[in-house]
N, C-alpha and C positions, 0 to 999 in steps of 0.2 A: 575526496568524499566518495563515497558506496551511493552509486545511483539504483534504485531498485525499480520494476516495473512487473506488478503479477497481473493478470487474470482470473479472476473466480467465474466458472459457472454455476448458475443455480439450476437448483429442483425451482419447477412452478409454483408450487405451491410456499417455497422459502422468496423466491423474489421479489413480494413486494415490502418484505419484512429484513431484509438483508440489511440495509445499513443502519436500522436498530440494533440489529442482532449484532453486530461488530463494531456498535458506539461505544461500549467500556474499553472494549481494544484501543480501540484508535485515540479516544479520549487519553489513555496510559500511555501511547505511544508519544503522544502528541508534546508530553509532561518529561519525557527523558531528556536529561540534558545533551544529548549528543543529537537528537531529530535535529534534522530541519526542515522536514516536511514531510507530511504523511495524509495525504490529496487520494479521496474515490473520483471517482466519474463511472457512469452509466454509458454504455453502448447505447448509437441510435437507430444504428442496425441491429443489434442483437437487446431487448431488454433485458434477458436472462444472465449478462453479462458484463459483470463489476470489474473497472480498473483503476489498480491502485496505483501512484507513482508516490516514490518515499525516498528520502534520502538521511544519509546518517554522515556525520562529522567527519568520522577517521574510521580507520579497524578496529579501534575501540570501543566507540560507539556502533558501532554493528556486531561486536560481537554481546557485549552489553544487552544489548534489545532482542537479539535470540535467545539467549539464557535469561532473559525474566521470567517471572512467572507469569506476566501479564502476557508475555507470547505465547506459551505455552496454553494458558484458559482461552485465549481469543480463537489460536487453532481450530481446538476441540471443541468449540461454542459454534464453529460457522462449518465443521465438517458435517454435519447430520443432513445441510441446505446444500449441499454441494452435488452436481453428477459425477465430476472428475476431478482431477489431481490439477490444481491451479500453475497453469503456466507461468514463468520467470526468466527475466533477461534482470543478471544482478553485475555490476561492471565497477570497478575502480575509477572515479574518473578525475580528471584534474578542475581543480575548483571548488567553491565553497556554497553557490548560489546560483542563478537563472542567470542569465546572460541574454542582452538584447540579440536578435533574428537579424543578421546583416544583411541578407536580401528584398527585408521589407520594413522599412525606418519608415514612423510616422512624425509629423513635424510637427 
């Protein structure tokens, strides 16, 4: 699977409106048959500070969801709320899904 993980910075005045702003994105993203997850979270140190973790089936499914057009509108929809060029760690990785934390099993 394509494990993906960005960073968005915001402008102040785009922060507290950001995950509206990127709800048609994600909601389309969400809907491709190759997702399998496409998860924000909020920094607690930094509010200004969106993290996405996403992941896509095969190289099929990732290359699929960059050439949509819903990637492309969702871009251009959240670059105006942006300071900078959003950080990314995108990895091939082996497996399909979450996997239990072996160093901390709850019983």
């Amino acid at each position: 699977m394509y494990f993906i993980v960005v960073k968005f910075k915001t402008k102040a005045e785009y922060t507290e409106q950001f995950m509206n702003l990127v709800g048609p994105f994600t909601s389309r993203t969400r809907e491709e048959p190759g997702n399998l997850w496409f998860d924000w979270s909020r920094s607690i140190e930094d509010p200004s500070e969106f993290v996405l973790v996403e992941a896509f089936r095969d190289d099929e499914a990732a290359a699929a969801h960059v050439n949509s057009d819903h990637f492309t509108a969702g871009l251009e929809s959240m670059r105006p709320a942006l300071v900078a060029t959003p950080k990314i760690v995108s990895r091939k990785v082996d497996g399909d899904s979450w996997g239990e934390m072996g160093e901390l099993t709850i019983n």
